[in-house]
Steps between C-alpha positions, in 0.01 A plus 500: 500500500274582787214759428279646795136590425197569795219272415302748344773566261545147399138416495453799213786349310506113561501399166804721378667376858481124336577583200823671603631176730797364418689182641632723811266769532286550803246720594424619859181649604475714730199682795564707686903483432460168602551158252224307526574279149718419247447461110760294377492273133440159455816254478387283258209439317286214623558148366258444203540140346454499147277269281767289420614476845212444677403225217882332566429535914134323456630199268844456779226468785332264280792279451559534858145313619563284212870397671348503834179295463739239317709457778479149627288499875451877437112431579626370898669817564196656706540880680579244855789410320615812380456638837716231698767504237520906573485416850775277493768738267438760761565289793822440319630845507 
């Protein structure tokens, strides 16, 4: 559902205006009978790891450096190397 509210109107109500939001519902504000914004909900909420997960992330890093600095002549591989070997796949292509 679209509503239509001047920005006065809105600005005395805001609060019952986000409250009221649902999944599809937009609000239009209007001066002058002319839109100059739109009030419409958030899709999701925002990504908020918790304890658990951000424990599990930090130890899979760890295990990661721990794989990595055990890789045989993984101390050689310096940024110039790095660089030509990207250099080279995109010559490729």
């Amino acid at each position: 559902m679209t509503y239509t509210l001047s920005v006065a109107e809105a600005a005395s109500q805001l609060s019952d205006l986000v409250r009221r939001l649902s999944g599809s519902d937009t609000v239009v504000l209007m001066e002058n009978d002319i839109p100059v914004a739109e009030i419409v909900p958030r899709l999701s909420a925002p990504f908020s790891p918790s304890r658990t997960e951000r424990t599990a992330a930090v130890e899979a890093f760890m295990r990661l450096c721990e794989e990595a600095e055990s890789t045989p002549n993984a101390g050689d591989i310096t940024d110039e190397v790095i660089l030509a070997e990207i250099a080279a796949y995109r010559s490729e292509k």
